[in-house]
Residue, then its C-alpha position, 0 to 999 in steps of 0.5 A: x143746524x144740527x138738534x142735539x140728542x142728550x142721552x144717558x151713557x148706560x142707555x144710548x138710543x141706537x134706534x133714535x140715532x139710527x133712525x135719524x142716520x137712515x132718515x137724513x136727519x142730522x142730530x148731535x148726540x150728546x152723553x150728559x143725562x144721569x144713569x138710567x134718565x130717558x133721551x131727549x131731543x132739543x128742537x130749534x123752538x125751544x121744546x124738548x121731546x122725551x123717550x126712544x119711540x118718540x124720538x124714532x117716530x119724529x125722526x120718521x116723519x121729519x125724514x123725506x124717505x119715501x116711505x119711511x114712516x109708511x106710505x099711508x095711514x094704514x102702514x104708519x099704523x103697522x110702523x106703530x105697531x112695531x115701534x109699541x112692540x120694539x120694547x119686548x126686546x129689552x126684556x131679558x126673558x122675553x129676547x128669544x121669544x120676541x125673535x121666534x115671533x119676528x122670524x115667523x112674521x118675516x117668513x113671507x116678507x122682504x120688510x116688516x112692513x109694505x115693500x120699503x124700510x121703514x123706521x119699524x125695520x130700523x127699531x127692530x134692528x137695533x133692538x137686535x143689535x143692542x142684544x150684542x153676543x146674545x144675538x150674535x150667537x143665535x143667529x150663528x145658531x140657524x135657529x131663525x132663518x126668516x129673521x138672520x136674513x132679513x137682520x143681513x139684508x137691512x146691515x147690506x142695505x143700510x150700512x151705517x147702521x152697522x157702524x153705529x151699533x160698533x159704536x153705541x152697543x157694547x161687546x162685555x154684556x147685554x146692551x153694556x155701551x161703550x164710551x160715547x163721546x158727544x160727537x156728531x152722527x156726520x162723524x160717525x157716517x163720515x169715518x169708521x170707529x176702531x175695530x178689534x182684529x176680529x172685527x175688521x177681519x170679519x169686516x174685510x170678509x164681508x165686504x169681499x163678498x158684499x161689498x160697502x159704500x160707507x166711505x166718506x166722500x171728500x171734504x163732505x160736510x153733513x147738510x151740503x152735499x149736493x150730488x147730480x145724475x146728468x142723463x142724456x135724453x138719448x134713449x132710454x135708462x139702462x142698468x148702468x145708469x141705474x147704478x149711477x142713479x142709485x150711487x148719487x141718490x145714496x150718497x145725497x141722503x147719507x149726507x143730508x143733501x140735495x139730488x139734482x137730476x140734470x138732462x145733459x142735452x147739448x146734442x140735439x141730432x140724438x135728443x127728443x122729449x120721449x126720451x126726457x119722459x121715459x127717463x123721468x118714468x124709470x126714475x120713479x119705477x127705480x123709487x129715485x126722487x130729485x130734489x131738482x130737475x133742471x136741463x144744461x139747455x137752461x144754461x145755453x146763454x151763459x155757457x155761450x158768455x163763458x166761451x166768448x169770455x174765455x176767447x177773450x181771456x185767450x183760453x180758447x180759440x177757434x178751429x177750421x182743421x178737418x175732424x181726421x187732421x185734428x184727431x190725429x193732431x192731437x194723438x201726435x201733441x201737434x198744435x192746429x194752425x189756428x191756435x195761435x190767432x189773435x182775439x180778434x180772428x177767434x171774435x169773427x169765426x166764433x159769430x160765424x159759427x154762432x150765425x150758422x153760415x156756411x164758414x161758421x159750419x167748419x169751425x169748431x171751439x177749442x179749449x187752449x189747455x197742453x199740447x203736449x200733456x201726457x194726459x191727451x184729454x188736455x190736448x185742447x179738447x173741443x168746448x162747441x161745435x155747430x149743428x144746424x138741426x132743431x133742439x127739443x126744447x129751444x128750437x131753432x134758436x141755436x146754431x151752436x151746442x156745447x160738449x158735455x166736456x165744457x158744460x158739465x163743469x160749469x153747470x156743475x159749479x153753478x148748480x152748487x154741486x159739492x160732488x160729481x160722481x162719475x163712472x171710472x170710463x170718466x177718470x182720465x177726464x177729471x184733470x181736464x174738468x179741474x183745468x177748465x174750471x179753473x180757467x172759467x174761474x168759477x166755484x171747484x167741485x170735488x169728482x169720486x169715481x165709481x166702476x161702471x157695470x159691465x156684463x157678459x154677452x150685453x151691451x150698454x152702448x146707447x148708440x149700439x142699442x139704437x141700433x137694434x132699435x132702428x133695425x128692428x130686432x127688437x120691439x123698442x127700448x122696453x124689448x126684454x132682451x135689453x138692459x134698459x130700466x124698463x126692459x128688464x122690468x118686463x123681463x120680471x126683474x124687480x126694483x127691490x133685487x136691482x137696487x140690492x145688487x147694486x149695493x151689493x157691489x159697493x163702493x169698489x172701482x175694479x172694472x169686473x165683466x159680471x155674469x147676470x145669474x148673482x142678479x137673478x138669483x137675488x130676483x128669485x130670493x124676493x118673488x119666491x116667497x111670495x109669488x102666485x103658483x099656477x099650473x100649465x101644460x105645453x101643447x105639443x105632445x099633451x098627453x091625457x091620463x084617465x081616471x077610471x075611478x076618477x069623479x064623475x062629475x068635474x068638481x072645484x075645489x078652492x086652495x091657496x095660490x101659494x101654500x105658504x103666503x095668503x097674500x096671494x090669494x085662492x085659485x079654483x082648480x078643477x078635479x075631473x076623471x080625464x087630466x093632462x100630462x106633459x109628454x115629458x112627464x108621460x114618457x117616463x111613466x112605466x106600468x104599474x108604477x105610483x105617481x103623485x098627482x100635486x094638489x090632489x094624491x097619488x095615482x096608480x097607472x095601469x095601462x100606456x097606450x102608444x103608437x110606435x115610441x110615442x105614448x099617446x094615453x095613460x088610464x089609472x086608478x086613484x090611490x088617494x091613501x098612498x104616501x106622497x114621499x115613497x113616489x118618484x114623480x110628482x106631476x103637474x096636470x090639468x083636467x081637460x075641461x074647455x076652460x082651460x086657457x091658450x099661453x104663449x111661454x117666451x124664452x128669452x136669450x142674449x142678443x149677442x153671442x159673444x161674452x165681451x165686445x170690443x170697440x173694433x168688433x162690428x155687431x153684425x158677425x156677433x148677433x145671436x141667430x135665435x134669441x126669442x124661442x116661443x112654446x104653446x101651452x094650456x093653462x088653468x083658467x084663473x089666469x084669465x085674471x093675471x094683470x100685465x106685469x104680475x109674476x108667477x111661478x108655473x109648476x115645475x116650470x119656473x117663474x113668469x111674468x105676464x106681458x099680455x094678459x087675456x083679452x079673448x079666447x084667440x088672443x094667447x095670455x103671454x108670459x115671459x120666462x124669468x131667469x133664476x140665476x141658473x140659466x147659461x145662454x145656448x150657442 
């Protein structure tokens, strides 16, 4: 039932409104208060809350986003915060100060508060949004950078919110509102208000470069849709399920709904309870949390009385015809021998392949749909086959295993899914899931395709990536040369970039073969800002460069590990009269010539030592007082000094060499000969405290993340190399 938000026309409370699209709560805003009276909201008891910020922090806390009213008390504290400041903004003097503030806050930061929205990203954006033209015009204006991306970020990330600020903010004056019918917010996500050509032209641009996903699903009714993710416990998530996950997990919270997450294991040869535990991890690495979880093998008893039933109603029957000579059957719209038996001879087969006997074993169970239907999914698709090996969950108890074709529907329908969201490799198949539901008689439900994801020189095929797995070309599942959930976190991708980028694709279903560096580069957008620096220098060819006037004594110094983010915390950093260099660096120094030494001041070089073309020494003096911006180098070093640290920096390419590989293409002529190029360096010595899984940025090298941290002097720290979106993979 939905609560009604009575308000006045000339004070819509667009953060309460948004704050309760975002949050899943579904409202019924009504425009019946005098001019100038605060907004109300009716609860089923009979009381009545009163004013914006009461009605956000109610929304925020009714609403079962993770985190959307902070995860504890600290930053529901900060959330309140916000929420106390929001006001300001209303205060026509005080707009553009309020957004200096802001931007400044956000330089450093993805969201105003932790690492998720909250109801304080909502309020603070409507605030924004009600400033209409004044807004607008300073955001054209570049004049807060932090603040215009952050403002875009969440408009991507949340596209409702948009929506319902063309409908409640007026465009003639400063937060002047439109006419406001007493309509439901299920309206307002389900069906766009009218644009202006400005508008939709604007619109169209975004969303060509952005994509959307405010679309209505049919027939979705606020409150009852009930989405389902059915992975398969083959192996472990990869970005494509991730996309899928996200999609089914949007569309349940933009409606108000249930998510189910249902393993679809009906082939026990290819399932096994680690991969159910690892799946259940990704889940909750990609921040996806389920209503229900449930199994097809749940359902096994009676998926096996709907086939006996449909054997009996004469829409099945069972088959002996060898797997080749029904392939090409089918391709050709011939009809099988056995198609055409009586009841009673399907009856018998069916209990021998229920049994498992050597006759059963043959046989397999067919749907009786059209032979001859152009659509060749219809040409009686197999609803069971027999497989003798044990299931993970039910044992032995099972001689026989419905198709994902046969059960998906069912479970579906029973399960009391409104919406069954499938990747368009699926579309041939949905006339095929709406004849056997109808044949089995049971409840409809609606199916809305999405593109898949496919990406250069990647596969996605779990069969293709057990391959690899069994072959031993990679570590495992979690290998960082793969695309799976867990591999690319180790790669250094976050959850943040992955979950943007897959919003940023939108609702589109055009199949595209996408280059990763758009993801990467997004990656980069949020671990740049905030990401530890330190300083490495690679063992071969390491040159020293010494200080005549350098301190004699080595001494620390303490600085930020980020210059621009305290968060990051401090670093000691050693100053001595000898350093290191890389050779690189070394190699393009001349005499004479003035360098920067980063973190400390410029140095003159007076002497290069070499033996033939190999400079082997460096000895200068210290000119602390010179300009750093007059200086073309600016070298990284560190002072040699037995705390320095052993790395192991991984390079990391694309397992396959070719940029799309085709069903006949056999994976043994397309492998990439070199896909892992490891390089020994030294490191400063605070990397001893890196945990696994932290991110950095080496100096002039790029960002990392740590795979093994330090355990002892002759273990190497291991840090992968991060892609930032510039890379090309080497042939």
């Amino acid at each position: 039932m939905a609560l009604a938000l009575f308000f006045a026309p000339d004070l819509p409370p667009l953060a309460a409104i948004a704050a309760a699209a975002v949050g899943g709560v579904t409202i019924d805003p009504v425009s019946s208060l005098p001019e100038g009276s605060k907004p109300q909201l009716a609860l089923e008891s009979g009381d009545r809350l009163l004013g914006l910020n009461t009605l956000v922090r109610y929304f925020g806390r009714l609403s079962s986003l993770h985190g959307f009213y902070g995860v504890d008390p600290v930053t529901a504290s900060q959330v309140d915060e916000w929420l106390d400041y929001s006001p300001k903004f209303s205060a026509g003097a005080e707009f553009e100060e309020c957004c200096h503030y802001v931007n400044s806050y956000l330089a450093m930061r993805t969201f105003l508060v932790g690492y998720t929205t909250t109801v304080a990203d909502i309020t603070i954006w409507s605030s924004l949004a009600g400033g209409g033209k004044r807004w607008e015009s300073m955001k054209k204006s570049a004049k807060f950078p932090h603040l215009s991306r952050w403002y875009d970020a969440i408009s991507v990330d949340r596209p409702i919110l948009q929506e319902l600020a063309s409908k409640y903010v007026g465009r003639r004056g400063l937060g002047r509102p439109v006419s406001v019918e007493a309509k439901p917010v299920a309206a307002a996500v389900a069906g766009a208000p009218k644009k202006g050509k400005a508008d939709v032209q604007q619109t169209e641009k975004a969303q060509k470069v952005e994509g959307s996903f405010e679309i209505s699903l049919p027939g979705a009714e606020m409150g009852k849709v009930c989405t389902r993710f059915p992975p398969e416990p083959s192996g472990f998530l990869h970005i494509g399920h991730a996309k899928a996950a996200f999609l089914n997990e949007y569309f349940a919270r933009k409606y108000g709904g249930k998510l189910i997450v249902r393993f679809d294991d009906t082939n026990p040869s290819k399932e096994k309870d680690e991969f159910v535990t690892n799946i259940m991890q990704d889940l909750e690495t990609l921040e996806i949390k389920p209503d229900e979880v449930t199994y097809t093998s749940d359902y096994f008893p009676a998926l096996m009385e709907m086939a006996e039933k449909l054997i009996k109603e004469g829409k099945a029957y069972v088959d002996d015809t060898p797997r080749e000579v029904m392939q090409k059957e089918r391709m050709d719209g011939i009809e099988s021998k056995r198609r055409n038996q009586n009841v009673e001879e399907n009856l018998a087969l069916w209990k021998e392949m229920v049994a498992g006997t050597k006759r059963g074993l043959s046989c397999c169970l067919r749907g009786k749909l059209d032979m001859q239907a152009l659509n060749k999914t219809l040409r009686d698709p197999v609803y069971y086959r027999c497989n003798p090996e044990e299931h993970h969950r039910v044992g032995s108890k099972y001689k026989v295993y419905p198709t994902y074709d046969f059960a998906c529907p069912y479970v579906d329908s029973t399960e009391g899914v409104t919406h069954a969201l499938r990747s368009s490799e699926y579309h041939d198949r949905n006339e095929q899931y709406y004849r056997i539901l109808a044949d089995m008689g049971v409840r409809p439900v609606h199916t809305w395709d999405f593109s898949r994801l496919n990406f250069v020189y990647t596969l996605l095929s779990k069969r293709k990536l057990q391959w690899f797995v069994s072959q031993g070309l990679v570590e495992g599942w979690d290998d960082p040369r793969f695309p799976t959930v867990q591999g690319m976190r180790r790669r250094g991708l976050t959850v943040e970039a992955l979950r943007r980028f897959i919003l940023s694709q939108g609702a589109s279903k055009n199949l595209n073969l996408m280059e990763w560096d758009k993801l990467w580069t997004i990656n980069k957008q949020i671990i740049d800002p905030v990401c530890p620096r330190h300083t490495a220098v690679l063992k071969d060819g390491k040159v020293p460069l010494t200080l005549r006037d350098g301190p004699e004594t080595p001494f620390i110094r303490i600085i930020p590990r980020h210059k621009k983010f305290a968060g990051a915390g401090k670093k000691a950093t050693v100053f001595a009269n000898t350093i290191l260099i890389d050779k690189a660096d070394a190699e393009a120094i001349h005499e004479g010539e003035e360098v920067t030494l980063m973190d400390w001041g410029n140095t003159i070089i007076e002497k290069i030592d070499r033996e033939g073309d190999k400079v082997t020494g460096l000895s200068g003096v210290l000119h602390l007082e010179g300009s750093v911006k007059t200086t073309k180098l600016k070298l990284t070093w560190l002072a040699d000094h037995p705390e320095l640290v052993d790395l192991n920096l991984v390079e990391l390419d694309y397992l396959i060499r070719k940029e799309k590989m085709e069903e006949e293409d056999e994976l043994l002529n397309v492998l990439n000969p070199v896909t892992k190029i490891e390089v020994a360096a030294v490191g400063d010595s605070n990397m001893r405290n890196l945990a696994k899984g932290e991110i950095i940025q080496l100096e002039r090298k790029g960002y990392f993340i740590c795979d093994a941290p330090y355990v002892r002097p002759t273990s190497p720290i291991v840090l992968i190399s991060i892609p930032d979106g510039r890379q090309r993979p080497r042939q």
